[in-house]
C-alpha positions in Angstrom: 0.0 0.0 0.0 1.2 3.3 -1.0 0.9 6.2 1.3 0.3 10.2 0.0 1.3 13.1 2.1 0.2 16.4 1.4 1.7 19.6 3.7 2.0 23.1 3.4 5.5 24.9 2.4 7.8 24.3 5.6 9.6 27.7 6.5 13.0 27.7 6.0 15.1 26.2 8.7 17.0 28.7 11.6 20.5 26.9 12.4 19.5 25.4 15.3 17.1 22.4 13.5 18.9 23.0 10.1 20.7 19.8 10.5 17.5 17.6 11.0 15.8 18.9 7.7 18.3 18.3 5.5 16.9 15.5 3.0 19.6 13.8 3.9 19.4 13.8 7.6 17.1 11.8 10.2 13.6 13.4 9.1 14.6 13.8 5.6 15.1 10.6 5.2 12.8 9.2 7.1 10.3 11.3 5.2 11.6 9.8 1.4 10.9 6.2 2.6 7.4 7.2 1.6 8.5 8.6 -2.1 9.7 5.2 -3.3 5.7 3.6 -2.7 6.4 2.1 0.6 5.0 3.6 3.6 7.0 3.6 6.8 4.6 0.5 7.9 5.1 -1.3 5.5 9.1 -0.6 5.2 9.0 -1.8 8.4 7.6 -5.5 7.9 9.0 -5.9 4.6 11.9 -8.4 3.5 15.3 -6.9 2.3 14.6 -7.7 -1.4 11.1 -6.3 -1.5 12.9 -2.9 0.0 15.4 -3.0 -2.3 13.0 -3.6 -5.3 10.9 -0.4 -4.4 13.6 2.1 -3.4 15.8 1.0 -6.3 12.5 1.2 -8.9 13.2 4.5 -10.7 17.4 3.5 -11.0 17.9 2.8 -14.5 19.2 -1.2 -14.4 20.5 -1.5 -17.9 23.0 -3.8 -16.7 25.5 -5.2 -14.0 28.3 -3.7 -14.9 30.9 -5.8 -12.8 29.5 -8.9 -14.2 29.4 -8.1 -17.8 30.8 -10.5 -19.8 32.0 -10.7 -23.3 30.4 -13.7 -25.2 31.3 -12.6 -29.0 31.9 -10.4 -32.0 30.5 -10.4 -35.2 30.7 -8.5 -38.3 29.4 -6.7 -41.4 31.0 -4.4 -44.6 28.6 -1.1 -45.9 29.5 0.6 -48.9 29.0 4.4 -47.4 31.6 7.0 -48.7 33.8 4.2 -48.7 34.4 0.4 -47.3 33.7 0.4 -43.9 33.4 -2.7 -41.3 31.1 -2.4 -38.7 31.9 -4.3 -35.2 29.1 -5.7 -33.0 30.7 -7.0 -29.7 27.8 -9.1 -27.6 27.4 -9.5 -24.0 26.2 -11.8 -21.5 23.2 -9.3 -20.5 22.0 -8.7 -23.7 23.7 -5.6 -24.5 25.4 -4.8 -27.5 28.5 -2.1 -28.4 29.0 -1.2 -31.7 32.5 -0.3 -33.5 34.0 0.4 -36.8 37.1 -0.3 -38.5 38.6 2.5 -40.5 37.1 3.0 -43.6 39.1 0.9 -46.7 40.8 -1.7 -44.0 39.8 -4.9 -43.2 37.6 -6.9 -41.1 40.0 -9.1 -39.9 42.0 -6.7 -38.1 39.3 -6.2 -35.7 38.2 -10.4 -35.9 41.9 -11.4 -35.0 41.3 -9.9 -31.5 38.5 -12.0 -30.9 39.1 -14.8 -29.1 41.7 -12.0 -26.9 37.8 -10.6 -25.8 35.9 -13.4 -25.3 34.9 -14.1 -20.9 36.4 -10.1 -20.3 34.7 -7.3 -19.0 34.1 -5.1 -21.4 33.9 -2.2 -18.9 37.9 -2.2 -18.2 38.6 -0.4 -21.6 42.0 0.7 -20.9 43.3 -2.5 -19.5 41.7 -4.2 -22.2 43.2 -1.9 -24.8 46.6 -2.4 -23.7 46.3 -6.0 -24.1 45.6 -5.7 -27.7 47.0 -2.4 -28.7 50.3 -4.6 -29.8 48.1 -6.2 -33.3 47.8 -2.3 -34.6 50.0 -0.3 -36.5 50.0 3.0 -38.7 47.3 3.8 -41.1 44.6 1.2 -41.8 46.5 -1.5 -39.7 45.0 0.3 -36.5 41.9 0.2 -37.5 40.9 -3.3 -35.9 42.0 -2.3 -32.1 40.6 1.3 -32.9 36.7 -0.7 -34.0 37.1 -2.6 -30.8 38.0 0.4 -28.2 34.6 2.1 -29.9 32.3 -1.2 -28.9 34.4 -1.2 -25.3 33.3 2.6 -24.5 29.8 1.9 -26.1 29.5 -1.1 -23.9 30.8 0.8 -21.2 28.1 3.7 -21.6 25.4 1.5 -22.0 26.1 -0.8 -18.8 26.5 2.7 -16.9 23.6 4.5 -18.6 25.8 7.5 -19.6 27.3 8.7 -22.5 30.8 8.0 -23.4 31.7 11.7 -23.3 31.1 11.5 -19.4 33.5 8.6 -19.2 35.8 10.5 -20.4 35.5 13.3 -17.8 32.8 15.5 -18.9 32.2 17.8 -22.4 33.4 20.9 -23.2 30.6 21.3 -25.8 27.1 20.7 -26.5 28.0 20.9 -30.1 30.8 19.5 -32.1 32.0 21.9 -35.2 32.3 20.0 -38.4 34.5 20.3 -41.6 33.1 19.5 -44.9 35.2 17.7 -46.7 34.6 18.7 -50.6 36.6 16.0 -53.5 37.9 18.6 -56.1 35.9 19.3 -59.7 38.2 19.8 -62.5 36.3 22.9 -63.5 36.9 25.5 -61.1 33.9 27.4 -61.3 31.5 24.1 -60.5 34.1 23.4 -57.5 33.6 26.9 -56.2 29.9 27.0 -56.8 29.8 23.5 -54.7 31.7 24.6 -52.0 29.7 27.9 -51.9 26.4 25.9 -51.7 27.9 24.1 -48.4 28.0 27.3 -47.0 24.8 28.6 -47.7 22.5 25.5 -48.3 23.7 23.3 -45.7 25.3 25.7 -43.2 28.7 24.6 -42.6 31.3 27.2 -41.2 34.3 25.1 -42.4 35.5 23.9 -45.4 38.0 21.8 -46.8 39.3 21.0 -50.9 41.8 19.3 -52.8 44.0 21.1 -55.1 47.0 18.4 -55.8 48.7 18.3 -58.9 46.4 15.4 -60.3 44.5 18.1 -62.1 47.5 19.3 -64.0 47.9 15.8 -65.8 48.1 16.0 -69.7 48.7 20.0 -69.3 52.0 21.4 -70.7 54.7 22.7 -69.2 53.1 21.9 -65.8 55.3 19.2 -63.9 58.3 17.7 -64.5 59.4 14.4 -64.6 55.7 13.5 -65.6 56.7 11.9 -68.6 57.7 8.9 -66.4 55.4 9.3 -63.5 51.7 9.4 -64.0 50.8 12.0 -61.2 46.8 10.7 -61.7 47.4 7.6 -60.0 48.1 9.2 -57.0 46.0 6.6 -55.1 47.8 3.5 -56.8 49.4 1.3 -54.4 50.7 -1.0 -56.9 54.7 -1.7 -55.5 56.7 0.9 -57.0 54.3 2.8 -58.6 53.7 6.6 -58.4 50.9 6.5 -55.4 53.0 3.8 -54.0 56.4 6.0 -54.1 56.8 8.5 -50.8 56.8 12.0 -51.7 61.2 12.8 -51.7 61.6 9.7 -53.9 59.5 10.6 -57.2 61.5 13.9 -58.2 58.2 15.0 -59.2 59.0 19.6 -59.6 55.9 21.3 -60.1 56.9 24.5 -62.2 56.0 28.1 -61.9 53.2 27.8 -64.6 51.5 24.7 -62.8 52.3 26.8 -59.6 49.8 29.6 -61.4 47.4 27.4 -62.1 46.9 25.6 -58.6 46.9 29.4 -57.2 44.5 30.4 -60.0 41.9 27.3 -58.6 42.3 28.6 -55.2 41.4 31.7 -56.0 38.2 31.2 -57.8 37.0 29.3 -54.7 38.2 31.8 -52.4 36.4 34.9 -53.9 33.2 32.6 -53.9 33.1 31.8 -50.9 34.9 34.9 -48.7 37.3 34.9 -46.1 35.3 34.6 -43.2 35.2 30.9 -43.6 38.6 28.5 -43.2 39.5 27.1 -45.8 41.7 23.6 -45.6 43.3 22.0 -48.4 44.9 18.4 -48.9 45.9 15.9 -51.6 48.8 17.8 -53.1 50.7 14.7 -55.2 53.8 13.1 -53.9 56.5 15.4 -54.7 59.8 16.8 -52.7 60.2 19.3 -49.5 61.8 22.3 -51.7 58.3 22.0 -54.2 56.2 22.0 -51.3 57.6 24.9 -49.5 57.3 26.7 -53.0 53.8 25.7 -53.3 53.1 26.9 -49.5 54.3 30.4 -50.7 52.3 30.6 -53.7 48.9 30.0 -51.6 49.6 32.2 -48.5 48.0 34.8 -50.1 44.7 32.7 -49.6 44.9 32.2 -46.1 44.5 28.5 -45.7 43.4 27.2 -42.5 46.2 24.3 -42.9 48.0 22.4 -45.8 47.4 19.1 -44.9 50.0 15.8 -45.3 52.1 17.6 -47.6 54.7 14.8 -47.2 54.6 11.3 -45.3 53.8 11.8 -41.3 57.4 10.0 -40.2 59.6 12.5 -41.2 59.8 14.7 -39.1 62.8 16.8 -39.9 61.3 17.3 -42.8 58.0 18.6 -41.9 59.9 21.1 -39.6 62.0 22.4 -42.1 58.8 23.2 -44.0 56.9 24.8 -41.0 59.7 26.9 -40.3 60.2 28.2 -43.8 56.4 29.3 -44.4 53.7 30.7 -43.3 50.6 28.5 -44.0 49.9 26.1 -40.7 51.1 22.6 -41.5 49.3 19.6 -40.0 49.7 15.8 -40.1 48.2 13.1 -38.0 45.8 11.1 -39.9 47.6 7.8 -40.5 49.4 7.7 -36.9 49.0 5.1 -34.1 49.6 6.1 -30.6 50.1 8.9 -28.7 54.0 8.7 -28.9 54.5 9.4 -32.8 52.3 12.6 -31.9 54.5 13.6 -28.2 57.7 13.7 -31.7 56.4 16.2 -33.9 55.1 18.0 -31.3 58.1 18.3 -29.3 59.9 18.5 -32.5 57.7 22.1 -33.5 57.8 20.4 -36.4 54.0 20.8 -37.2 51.4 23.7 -36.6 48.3 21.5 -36.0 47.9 17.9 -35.3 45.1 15.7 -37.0 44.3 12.2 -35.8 42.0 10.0 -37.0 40.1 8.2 -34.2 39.9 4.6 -36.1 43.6 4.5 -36.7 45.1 6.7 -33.3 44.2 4.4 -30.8 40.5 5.0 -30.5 38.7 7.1 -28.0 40.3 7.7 -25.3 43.9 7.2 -26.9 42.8 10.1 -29.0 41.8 12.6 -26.1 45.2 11.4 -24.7 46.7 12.9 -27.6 44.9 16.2 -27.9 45.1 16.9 -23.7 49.5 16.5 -24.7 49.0 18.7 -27.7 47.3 21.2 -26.0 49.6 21.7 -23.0 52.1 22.2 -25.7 49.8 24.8 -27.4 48.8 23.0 -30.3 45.4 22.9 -31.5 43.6 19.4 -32.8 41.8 19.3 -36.0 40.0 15.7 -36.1 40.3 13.6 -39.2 37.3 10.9 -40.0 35.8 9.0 -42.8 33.4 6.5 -42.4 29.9 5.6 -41.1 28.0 7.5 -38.4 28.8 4.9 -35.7 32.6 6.1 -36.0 31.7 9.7 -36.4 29.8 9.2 -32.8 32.6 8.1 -31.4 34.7 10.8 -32.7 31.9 13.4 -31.8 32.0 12.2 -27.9 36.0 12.5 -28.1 35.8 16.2 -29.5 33.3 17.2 -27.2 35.5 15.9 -24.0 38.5 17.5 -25.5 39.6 21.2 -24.6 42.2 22.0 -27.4 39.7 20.6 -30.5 39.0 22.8 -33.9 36.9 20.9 -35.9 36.2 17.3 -37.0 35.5 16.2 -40.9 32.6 15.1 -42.4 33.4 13.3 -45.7 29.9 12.1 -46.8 28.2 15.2 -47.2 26.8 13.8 -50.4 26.0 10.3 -48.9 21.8 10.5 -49.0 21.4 7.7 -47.0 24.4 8.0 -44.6 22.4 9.6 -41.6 19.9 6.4 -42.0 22.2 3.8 -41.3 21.9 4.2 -37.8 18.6 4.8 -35.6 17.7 5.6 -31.5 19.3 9.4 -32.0 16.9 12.9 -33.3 17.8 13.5 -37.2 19.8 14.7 -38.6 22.4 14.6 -37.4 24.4 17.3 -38.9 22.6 20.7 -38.3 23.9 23.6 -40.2 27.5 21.9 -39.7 27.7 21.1 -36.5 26.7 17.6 -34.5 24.6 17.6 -31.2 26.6 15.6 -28.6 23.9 12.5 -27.6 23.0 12.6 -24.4 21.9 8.8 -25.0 24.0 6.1 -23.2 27.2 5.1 -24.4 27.8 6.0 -28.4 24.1 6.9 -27.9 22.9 5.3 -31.6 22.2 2.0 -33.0 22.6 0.6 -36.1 19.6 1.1 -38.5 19.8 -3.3 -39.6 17.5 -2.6 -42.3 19.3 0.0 -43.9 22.9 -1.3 -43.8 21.5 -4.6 -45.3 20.5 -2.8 -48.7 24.4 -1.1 -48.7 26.1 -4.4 -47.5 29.7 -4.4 -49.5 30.4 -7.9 -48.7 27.5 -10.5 -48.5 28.2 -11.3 -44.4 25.7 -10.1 -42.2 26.6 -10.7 -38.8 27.4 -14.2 -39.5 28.5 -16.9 -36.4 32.7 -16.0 -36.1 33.4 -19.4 -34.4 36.7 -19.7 -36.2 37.9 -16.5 -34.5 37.4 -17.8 -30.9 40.5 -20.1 -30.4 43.6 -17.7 -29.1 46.6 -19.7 -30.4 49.6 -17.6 -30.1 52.1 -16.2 -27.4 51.4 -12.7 -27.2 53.9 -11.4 -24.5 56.6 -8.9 -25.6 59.0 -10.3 -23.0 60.3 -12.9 -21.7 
C-alpha cells in the first residue's frame, strides 16, 4: 500500500534544526521512505529484497556492470563514402556495443582480436586496450583495435547509462564543429559554386578541398618528370608505382606555370566563398620538400586554415624544415598510431596543428590522450574521419571531452542515405554543420539493420565467427 502526504511549504530552517531537515538527515530521510511507494509500515515489515525492489524502482538497471561478460563479435562491410566494417561485440546481459574499423581496411583486423575478448569485461577499456593495442600499427593497420576500443566505450556507456563523453571526464561542448570535406571538380567554377552551396545550403562554417597536382595531368609545361610518372594515380598502391612511391623519392618539380594554375583554382573558390570561412586543403601529389615549400608560398595569399600531409607523417625533420620556412599552418596526423609518434612532432615544433584520425590513433580515449598532450604544448587538434556515423559518434564524444579541439570532418556530405544507417538518435544529425553531442548512453545510436542490409559491400551479415574464438599464439613482448 502506497501512502500520499500532502503539507504546506515548511519555512526555512534557523541553524539550530537546520541539521534535522536536511533530505539527507534523520527526518529527511525518514520522510523519502514514503516517495519510493512504501509507507514507513510497510518498510517496516517488509523483506530486504522487496525494500530494495521499491527504493531502487526508478534507477535505470540496464545492466551489472561488474558482471558483464564478453560472449562474442561479429561483423558486417557497408558501402557508405567508402568500405567500412562495422563491429558488434555481444554481452552476456544482452547488450550490445558497436564499432567500426577504419574506412578501406579490413575486417580481420578487428576479428583477430577476438578470441583475446571473449569471458572479459568489457567495462575495463584501458586494460583491455593495452592488451591488444600490440596487433595495430599506422594507417589502416589500426583500425581493428581502434573498431574494438569504440564497442568497449559503447559497452561501457550503456552498462553505466551515460554517455561516453562523461567517461571521459565530462564535455566541453554541446555541439561539435564540423568540416566538410569537398573532393575537387576539374572545372573550377562548378568546385567553387559547390563549395559555396555548403556554406549557404547546408550551413557549414568550415570547409576543406583538394587542389593536388592530379589536375594538371596532360597540361603542358606543368610538372616535371611526368613523362615517367603518372601524377593521376596518386592513389595506386601497386609496388613501385607513383601512389605507392613517398613524396622525396619521385622527383616529381611542379613548375612556376603549374604553380599559377593551382593558385589560379584557389582563388576562384576563395572569392566565392569569402574569407570569413577556413578554408583547408589536402591531396597535393607526392613530390619533394623544396616544391612544397614553394607551393606553400604561392597559396599564403589565400589564407588557408592548414595544408594538410604535404609529405609522409614519419619525417619529421622534414615537416619542420617546411613549418619553419612558411607561413601556411602545416598539419599531419591522420595515419598515426599512438600517442607517442604525436608527443615527436610535437616536441619537435615540427607541425602547426595535429590531426588524428580516431579509427587509426588508438581509439577514444587514446585520441583525447593525444589532444590533452597537444594542447599543454599549445597545439590545436583538428580531427580527421571518414566513415559511417557509428565512427563519427565516437569521434563526436571524443571532441566534445577534449579542450584544445578545432573541428572534425565530415566526408559524406553527399552520402543521401548516410544519416539512415543508424537509428535511437533525433535527425539529422548534422545541423547547419555542427553535430549535437547525444545525451543517450554510451555512443548513444544503434545501427539502422534494415538499412545497412540494402548497402552491405560484402554478403556477411553478422554471420556466427566461431573460427575466431581459439587464441593460439604467445602474445607477451618479453620474456
Amino acid at each position: 500500500m502506497k501512502t500520499h502526504r500532502f503539507s504546506l511549504p515548511e519555512p526555512t530552517p534557523t541553524p539550530e534544526h537546520h541539521e534535522e531537515e536536511q533530505p539527507n538527515g534523520r527526518r529527511g530521510f525518514m520522510r523519502n521512505l514514503g516517495l519510493g511507494g512504501l509507507s514507513l509500515a510497510a518498510f517496516t515489515h517488509s523483506t530486504l529484497g522487496e525494500t530494495l525492489e521499491e527504493s531502487t524502482q526508478k534507477v535505470n538497471k540496464l545492466s551489472a556492470p561488474s558482471d558483464l561478460k564478453i560472449t562474442d563479435m561479429r561483423y558486417c562491410v557497408v558501402k557508405a563514402e567508402g568500405y567500412c566494417p562495422i563491429i558488434r561485440i555481444d554481452t552476456n546481459q544482452g547488450i550490445s556495443g558497436w564499432g567500426e574499423v577504419r574506412d578501406g581496411a579490413s575486417w580481420r583486423y578487428a576479428m583477430f582480436l577476438k578470441s583475446r575478448l571473449l569471458g572479459k569485461n568489457p567495462c575495463n577499456v584501458e586494460m583491455l586496450f593495452k592488451q591488444i593495442k600490440q596487433f595495430g600499427f599506422h594507417g589502416r593497420q589500426g583500425g581493428g583495435v581502434c573498431g574494438v576500443e569504440m564497442a568497449l566505450w559503447d559497452l561501457a556507456g550503456k552498462a553505466y547509462n551515460v554517455p561516453v563523453y562523461q567517461l571521459l571526464g565530462g564535455k566541453y561542448r554541446d555541439k561539435v564543429r564540423l568540416y566538410a570535406d569537398t573532393p575537387r571538380v576539374d572545372n573550377k567554377a562548378d568546385f567553387a559554386a559547390k563549395m559555396k552551396e555548403r556554406v549557404e545550403q547546408k550551413g557549414y562554417t568550415f570547409l576543406k578541398m583538394d587542389f593536388g597536382i592530379e589536375f594538371l595531368k596532360g597540361q603542358k609545361d606543368m610538372v616535371v618528370n611526368s613523362n615517367f610518372w603518372d601524377i593521376g594515380r596518386q592513389w595506386d598502391s601497386t609496388p613501385m608505382s607513383y601512389g605507392a612511391t613517398e613524396h622525396p623519392f619521385t622527383g616529381i618539380q611542379i613548375t612556376n606555370k603549374g604553380l599559377d594554375a593551382i593558385a589560379e583554382y584557389i582563388a576562384t573558390v576563395r572569392e566565392t566563398v569569402g574569407y570569413d570561412i577556413p578554408l583547408a586543403s589536402d591531396h597535393y601529389g607526392h613530390f619533394g620538400v623544396n616544391d612544397v615549400i614553394r607551393l606553400a608560398k604561392k597559396v599564403e595569399p589565400y589564407q588557408l586554415a592548414w595544408l594538410e600531409d604535404v609529405i609522409p607523417w614519419k619525417y619529421t625533420n622534414l615537416l619542420k624544415q617546411i613549418t619553419q620556412a612558411v607561413d601556411v599552418p602545416i598539419l599531419t596526423g591522420e595515419d598515426i598510431y599512438l600517442k607517442e609518434e604525436f608527443i615527436k612532432l610535437i616536441d619537435s615544433n615540427a607541425v602547426d596543428l595535429i590531426h588524428p584520425d580516431l579509427a587509426t590513433s588508438g581509439g577514444i580515449l587514446e585520441t583525447k590522450k593525444i589532444g590533452d598532450y597537444a594542447e599543454e604544448k599549445g597545439v590545436g587538434m583538428a580531427m580527421h574521419f571518414a566513415g559511417t556515423p557509428i565512427s563519427f559518434m565516437a569521434n563526436v564524444h571524443c571532441a566534445a571531452a577534449t579542450q584544445n579541439f578545432i573541428a572534425l570532418e565530415h566526408h559524406s556530405v553527399d552520402v543521401p542515405f548516410w544519416e539512415d544507417l543508424v537509428k535511437g538518435i533525433d535527425k539529422p544529425l548534422v545541423k547547419k554543420g555542427f553535430a549535437i553531442v547525444p545525451e543517450k548512453p554510451g555512443l548513444g545510436v544503434e545501427l539502422n539493420e534494415e538499412v545497412a542490409k540494402q548497402h552491405l559491400a560484402e554478403k556477411e551479415y553478422f554471420l556466427p565467427t566461431p573460427e575466431w574464438d581459439k587464441d593460439r599464439s604467445w602474445d607477451r613482448l618479453w620474456s
